[in-house]
C-alpha positions as CSV (number, residue, x, y, z in Angstrom):
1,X,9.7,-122.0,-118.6
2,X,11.7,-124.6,-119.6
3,X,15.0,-126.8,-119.7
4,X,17.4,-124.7,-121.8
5,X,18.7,-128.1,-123.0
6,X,16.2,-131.5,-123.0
7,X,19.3,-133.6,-121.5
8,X,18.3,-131.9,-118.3
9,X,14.6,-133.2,-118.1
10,X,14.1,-135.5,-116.1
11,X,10.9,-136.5,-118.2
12,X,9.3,-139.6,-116.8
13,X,10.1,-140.1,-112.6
14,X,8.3,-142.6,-111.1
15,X,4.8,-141.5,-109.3
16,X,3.1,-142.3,-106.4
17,X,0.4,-144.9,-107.0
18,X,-3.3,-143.5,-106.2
19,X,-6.6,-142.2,-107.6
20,X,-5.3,-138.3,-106.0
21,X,-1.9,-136.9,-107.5
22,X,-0.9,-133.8,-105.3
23,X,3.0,-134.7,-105.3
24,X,5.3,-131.9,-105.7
25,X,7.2,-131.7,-108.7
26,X,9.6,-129.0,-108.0
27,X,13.5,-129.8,-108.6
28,X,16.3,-127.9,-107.7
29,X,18.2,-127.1,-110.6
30,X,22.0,-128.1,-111.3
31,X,24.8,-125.8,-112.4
32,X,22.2,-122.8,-112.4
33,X,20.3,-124.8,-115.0
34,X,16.7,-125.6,-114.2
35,X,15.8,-129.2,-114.5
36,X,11.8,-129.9,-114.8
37,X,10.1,-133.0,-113.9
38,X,6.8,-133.9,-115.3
39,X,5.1,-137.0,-113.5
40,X,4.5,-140.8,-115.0
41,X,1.6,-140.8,-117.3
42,X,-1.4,-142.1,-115.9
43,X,-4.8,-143.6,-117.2
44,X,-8.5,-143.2,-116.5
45,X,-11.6,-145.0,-118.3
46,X,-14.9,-143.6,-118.5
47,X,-16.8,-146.7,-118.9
48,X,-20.3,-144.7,-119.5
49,X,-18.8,-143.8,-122.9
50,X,-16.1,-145.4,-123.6
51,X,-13.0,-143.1,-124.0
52,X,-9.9,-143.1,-122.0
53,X,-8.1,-140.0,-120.3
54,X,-4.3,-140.2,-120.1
55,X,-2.8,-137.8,-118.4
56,X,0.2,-136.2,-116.2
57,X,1.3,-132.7,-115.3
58,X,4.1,-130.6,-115.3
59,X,4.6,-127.8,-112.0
60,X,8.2,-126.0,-111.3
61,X,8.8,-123.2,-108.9
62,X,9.8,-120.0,-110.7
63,X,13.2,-118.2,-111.3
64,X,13.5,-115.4,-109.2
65,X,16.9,-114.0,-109.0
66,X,16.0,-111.6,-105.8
67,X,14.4,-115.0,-104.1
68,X,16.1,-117.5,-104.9
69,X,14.1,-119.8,-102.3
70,X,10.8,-118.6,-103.1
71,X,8.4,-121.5,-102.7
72,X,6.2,-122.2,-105.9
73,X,3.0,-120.4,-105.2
74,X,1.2,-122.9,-107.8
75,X,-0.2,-126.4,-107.1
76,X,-2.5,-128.9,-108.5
77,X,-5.0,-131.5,-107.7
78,X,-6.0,-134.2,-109.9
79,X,-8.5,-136.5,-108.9
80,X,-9.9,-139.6,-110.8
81,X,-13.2,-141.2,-110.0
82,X,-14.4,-138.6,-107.4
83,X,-17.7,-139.8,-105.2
84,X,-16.1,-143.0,-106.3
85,X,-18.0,-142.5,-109.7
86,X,-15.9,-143.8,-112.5
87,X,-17.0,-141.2,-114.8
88,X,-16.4,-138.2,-112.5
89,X,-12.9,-136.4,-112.9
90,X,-11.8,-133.3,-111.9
91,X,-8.3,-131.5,-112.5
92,X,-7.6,-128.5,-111.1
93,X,-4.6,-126.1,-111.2
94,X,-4.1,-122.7,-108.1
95,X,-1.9,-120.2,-108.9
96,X,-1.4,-118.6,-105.5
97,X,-0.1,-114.5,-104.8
98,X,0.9,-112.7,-102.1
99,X,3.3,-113.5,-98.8
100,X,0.9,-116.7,-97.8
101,X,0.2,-117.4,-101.8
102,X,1.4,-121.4,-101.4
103,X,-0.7,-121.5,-98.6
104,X,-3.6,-120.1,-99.8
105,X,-3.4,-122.3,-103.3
106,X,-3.1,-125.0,-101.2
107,X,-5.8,-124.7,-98.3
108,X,-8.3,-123.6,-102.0
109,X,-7.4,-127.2,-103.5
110,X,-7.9,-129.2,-100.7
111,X,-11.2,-127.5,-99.4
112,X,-12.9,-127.4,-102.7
113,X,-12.0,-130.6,-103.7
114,X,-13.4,-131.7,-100.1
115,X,-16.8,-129.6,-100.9
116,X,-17.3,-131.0,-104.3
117,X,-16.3,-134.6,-103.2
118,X,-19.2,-134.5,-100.4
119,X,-22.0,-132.3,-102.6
120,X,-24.7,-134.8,-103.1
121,X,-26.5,-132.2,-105.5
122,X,-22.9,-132.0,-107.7
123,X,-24.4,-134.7,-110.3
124,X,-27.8,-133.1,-110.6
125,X,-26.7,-129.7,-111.1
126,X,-22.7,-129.7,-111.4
127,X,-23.0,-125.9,-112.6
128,X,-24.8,-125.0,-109.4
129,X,-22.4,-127.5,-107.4
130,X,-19.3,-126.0,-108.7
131,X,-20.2,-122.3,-107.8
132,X,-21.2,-122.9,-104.5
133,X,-18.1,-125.0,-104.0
134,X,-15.8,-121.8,-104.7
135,X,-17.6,-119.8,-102.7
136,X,-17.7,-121.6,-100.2
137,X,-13.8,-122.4,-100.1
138,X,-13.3,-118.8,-100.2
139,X,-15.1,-118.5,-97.0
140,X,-13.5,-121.2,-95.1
141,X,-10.3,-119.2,-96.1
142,X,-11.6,-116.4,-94.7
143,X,-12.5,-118.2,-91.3
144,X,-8.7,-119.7,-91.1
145,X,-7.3,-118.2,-88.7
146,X,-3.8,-120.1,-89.6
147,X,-3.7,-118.1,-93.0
148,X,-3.3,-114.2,-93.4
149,X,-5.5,-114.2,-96.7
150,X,-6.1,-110.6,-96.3
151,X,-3.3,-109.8,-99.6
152,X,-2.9,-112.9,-100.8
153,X,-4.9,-116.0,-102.1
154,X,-5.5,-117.8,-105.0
155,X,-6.5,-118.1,-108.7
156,X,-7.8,-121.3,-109.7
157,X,-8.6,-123.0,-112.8
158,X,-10.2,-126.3,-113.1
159,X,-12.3,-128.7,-115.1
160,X,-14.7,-131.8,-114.4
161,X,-15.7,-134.4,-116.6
162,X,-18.8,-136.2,-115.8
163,X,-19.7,-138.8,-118.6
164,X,-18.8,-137.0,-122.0
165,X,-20.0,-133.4,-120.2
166,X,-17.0,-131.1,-119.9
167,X,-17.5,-128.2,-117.1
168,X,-14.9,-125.3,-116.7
169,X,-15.1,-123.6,-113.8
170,X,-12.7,-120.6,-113.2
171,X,-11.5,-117.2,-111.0
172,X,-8.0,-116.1,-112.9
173,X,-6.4,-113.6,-114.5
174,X,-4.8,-115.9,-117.2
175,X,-4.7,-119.3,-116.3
176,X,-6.5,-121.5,-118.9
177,X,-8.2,-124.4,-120.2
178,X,-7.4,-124.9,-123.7
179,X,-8.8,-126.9,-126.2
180,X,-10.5,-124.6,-127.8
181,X,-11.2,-121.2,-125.9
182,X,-12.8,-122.8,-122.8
183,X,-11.6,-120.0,-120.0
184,X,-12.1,-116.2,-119.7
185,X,-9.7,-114.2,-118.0
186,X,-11.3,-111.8,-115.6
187,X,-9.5,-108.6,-115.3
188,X,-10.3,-105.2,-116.0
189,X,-9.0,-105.0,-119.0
190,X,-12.7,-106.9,-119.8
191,X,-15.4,-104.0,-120.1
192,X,-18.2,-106.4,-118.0
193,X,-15.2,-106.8,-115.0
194,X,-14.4,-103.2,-115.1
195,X,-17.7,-101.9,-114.9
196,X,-18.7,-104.5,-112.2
197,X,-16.0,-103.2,-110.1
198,X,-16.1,-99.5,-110.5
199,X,-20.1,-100.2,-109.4
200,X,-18.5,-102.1,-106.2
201,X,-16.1,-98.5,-105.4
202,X,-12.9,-100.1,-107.1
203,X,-10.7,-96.9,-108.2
204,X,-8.9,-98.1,-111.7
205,X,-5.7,-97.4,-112.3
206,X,-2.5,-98.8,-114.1
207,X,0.9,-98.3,-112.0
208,X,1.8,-95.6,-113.8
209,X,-1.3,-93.6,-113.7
210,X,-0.7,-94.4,-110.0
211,X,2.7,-93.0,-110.0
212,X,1.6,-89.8,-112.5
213,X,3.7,-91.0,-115.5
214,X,0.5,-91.7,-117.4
215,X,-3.2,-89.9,-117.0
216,X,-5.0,-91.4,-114.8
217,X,-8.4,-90.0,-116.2
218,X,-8.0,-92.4,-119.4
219,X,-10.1,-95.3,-118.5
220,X,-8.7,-97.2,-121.3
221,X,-6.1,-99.5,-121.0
222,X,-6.3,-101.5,-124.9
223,X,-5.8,-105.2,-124.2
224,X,-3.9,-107.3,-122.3
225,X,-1.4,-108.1,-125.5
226,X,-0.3,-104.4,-125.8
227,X,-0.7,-102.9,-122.2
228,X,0.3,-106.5,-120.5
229,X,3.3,-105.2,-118.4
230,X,1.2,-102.2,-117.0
231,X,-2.1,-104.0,-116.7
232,X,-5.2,-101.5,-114.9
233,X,-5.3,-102.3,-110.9
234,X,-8.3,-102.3,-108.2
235,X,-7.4,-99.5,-105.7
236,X,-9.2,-98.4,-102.8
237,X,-10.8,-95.1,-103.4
238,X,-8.3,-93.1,-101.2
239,X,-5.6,-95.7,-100.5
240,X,-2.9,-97.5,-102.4
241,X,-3.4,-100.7,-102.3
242,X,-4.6,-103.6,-102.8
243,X,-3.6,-103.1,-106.7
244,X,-5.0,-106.5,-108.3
245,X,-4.8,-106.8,-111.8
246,X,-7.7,-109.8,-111.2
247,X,-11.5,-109.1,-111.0
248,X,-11.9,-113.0,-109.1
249,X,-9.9,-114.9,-106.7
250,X,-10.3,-117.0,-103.8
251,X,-9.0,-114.9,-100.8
252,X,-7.4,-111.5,-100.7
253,X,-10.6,-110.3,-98.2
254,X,-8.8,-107.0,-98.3
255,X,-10.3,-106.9,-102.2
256,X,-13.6,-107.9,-101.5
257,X,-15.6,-104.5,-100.9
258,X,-14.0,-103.4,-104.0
259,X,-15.6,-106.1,-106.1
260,X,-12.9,-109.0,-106.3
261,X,-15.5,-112.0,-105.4
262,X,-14.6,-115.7,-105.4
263,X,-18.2,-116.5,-107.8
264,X,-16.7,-118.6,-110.5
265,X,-17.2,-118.4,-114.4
266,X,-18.7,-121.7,-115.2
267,X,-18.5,-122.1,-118.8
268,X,-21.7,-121.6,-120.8
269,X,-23.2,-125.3,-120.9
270,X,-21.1,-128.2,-120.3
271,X,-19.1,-128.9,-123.5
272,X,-19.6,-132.5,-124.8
273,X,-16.7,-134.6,-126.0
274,X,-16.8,-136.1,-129.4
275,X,-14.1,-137.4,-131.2
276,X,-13.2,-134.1,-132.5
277,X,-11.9,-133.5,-129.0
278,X,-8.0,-135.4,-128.9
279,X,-6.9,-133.0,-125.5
280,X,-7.2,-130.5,-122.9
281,X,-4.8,-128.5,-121.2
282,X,-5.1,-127.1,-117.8
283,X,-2.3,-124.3,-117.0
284,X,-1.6,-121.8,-115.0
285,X,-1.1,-117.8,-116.1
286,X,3.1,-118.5,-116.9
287,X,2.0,-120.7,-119.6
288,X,0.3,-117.7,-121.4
289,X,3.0,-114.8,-120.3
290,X,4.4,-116.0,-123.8
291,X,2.6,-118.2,-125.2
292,X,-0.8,-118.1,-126.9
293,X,-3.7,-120.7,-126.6
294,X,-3.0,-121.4,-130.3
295,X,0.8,-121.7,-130.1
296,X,0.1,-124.0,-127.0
297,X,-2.1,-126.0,-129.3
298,X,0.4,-126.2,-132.3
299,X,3.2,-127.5,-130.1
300,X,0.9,-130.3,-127.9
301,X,-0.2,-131.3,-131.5
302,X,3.4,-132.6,-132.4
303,X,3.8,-135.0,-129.7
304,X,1.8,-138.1,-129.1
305,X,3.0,-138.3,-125.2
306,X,1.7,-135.7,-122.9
307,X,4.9,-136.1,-121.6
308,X,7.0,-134.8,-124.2
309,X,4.2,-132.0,-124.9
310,X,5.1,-131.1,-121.4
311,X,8.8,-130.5,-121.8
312,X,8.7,-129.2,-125.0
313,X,5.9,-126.5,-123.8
314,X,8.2,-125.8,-120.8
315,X,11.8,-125.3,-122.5
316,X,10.2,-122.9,-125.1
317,X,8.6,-121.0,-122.0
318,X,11.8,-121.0,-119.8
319,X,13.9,-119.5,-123.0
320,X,10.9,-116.5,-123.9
321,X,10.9,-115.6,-120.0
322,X,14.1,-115.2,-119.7
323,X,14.8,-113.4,-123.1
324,X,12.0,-110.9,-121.7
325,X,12.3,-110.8,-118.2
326,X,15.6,-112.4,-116.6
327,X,13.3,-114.7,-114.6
328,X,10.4,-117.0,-114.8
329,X,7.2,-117.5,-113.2
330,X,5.9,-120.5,-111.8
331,X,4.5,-122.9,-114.3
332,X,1.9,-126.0,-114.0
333,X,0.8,-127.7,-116.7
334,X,-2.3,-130.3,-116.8
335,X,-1.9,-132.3,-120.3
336,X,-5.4,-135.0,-120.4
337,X,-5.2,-136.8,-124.0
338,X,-8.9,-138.2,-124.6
339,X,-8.8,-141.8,-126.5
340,X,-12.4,-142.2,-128.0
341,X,-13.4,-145.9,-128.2
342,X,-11.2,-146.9,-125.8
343,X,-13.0,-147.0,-122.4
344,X,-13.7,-150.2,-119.9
């Protein structure tokens, strides 16, 4: 997604001033043209190691001709200095689904960003911390009786820096962190997800097997590249529904006894930044409709501002969804350039 022509980005609004950015970045757009906002660049030091984070984010409601007031399902929490430890920083991006998706996304990013703000253990064992953390929020969501999670919730992708460690902890279907390949998506289209699953009772099956267009004994669907627009579902055995085409997510208790569990993937081993490491990118699953990590890569390599990363990321999106599809999902993007050398 993205401005069909750069005099409608508003690229650089003012921000609010504050170690948490939550703020909502969503614009309405004028003369049917969307207008996206990303927000003022900010700046974090790691003193332990001296390197310097800049960093601001991009997140715009969707296109959907049918709704056109359908509330962007994604948000994003970015959070500098948690525990009040200057070299803790954690950025996370929730791509909620289903009727109470926003508040499912949002209820996930406050509550796990409570959980790992409060962990005393998170600093001894951050791997440990940050499972338990999404496990935990998917409980409380359970427990809410304000939100209907029972169809809907959230993916969530997010990332922590503690010194020079980077930790990626995810439950997505195809939101990523990029710098190199850093996230996994977990659908069944991934042999490990699908078996896990089928061993939980999940029945298989893409929307048209479903619907008897296409044999449903086939228990190969190729890979998300090829079959992405008819991607393999969880069904109940006997039932139609829920029909995920995510193995993971926070919510969506409906999914549970059919394998979809809130355990995060924490990335093998922290990955240590060196001055071979310029960026990161933290995005949610419209970034990736389109685009791949590489082509994402390419294009944040031509800009030296985040900022105009951002925009340029987003108007190439906006045209290739609606060349494809006649409408766009919702998009947040997490852009953190890493200045080696640098650092307080």
């Amino acid at each position: 997604m993205g401005c069909m022509h750069s005099k409608c980005c508003r690229k650089y609004p003012s921000s609010s001033i504050g170690d948490e950015k939550e703020q909502d970045m969503d614009l309405k757009p004028a003369h049917n043209l969307p207008v996206f906002s990303t927000s003022s660049l900010d700046f974090v030091d790691v003193p332990s190691h001296n390197f310097n984070l800049s960093y601001c984010v991009l997140s715009q409601r969707g296109h959907y001709p049918e709704a056109l007031n359908k509330a962007n399902q994604d948000t994003y929490c970015i959070k500098t200095a948690l525990q009040c430890n200057r070299n803790v920083h954690f950025f996370g991006v929730f791509d909620g689904h289903g009727v109470t998706g926003t508040q499912c996304s949002n209820f996930t990013k406050d509550k796990l960003l409570e959980i790992l703000e409060n962990d005393s253990a998170l600093l001894d064992d951050p791997v440990k911390a940050y499972s338990s953390a999404f496990v935990a929020t998917n409980d409380e969501l359970h427990k809410n009786n304000d939100i209907d999670d029972s169809i809907s919730g959230t993916t969530a992708i997010t990332a922590l820096i503690i010194g020079d460690m980077l930790y990626v902890a995810n439950v997505h279907d195809g939101d990523r962190v990029v710098a190199q390949d850093l996230s996994f998506e977990q659908t069944p289209f991934r042999e490990d997800e699908f078996e896990r699953v089928k061993a939980c009772g999940a029945r298989v099956l893409s929307v048209n097997q479903v619907e008897g267009i296409k044999d449903p004994s086939i228990q190969s669907w190729g890979n998300e590249e090829t079959e992405g627009s008819d991607p393999p579902r969880l069904w109940y055995p006997n039932a139609m529904y829920p029909g995920t085409a995510f193995t993971r997510s926070v919510g969506d208790s409906l999914a549970k006894s059919i394998g979809v569990i809130a355990d995060p993937e924490v990335l093998d081993g922290p990955m240590q930044l060196t001055s071979n490491h310029l960026y990161f990118v933290v995005a949610s699953d419209g970034i990736f409709e389109f685009l791949s990590s590489q082509t994402v890569v390419d294009m944040v390599n031509k800009y030296s501002d985040p900022r105009d990363a951002c925009s340029a990321i987003a108007e190439e999106l906006y045209k290739l969804w609606m060349q494809n599809e006649n409408r766009t999902d919702d998009l947040t993007i997490i852009l953190v350039h890493i200045k080696h050398g640098s650092g307080a």
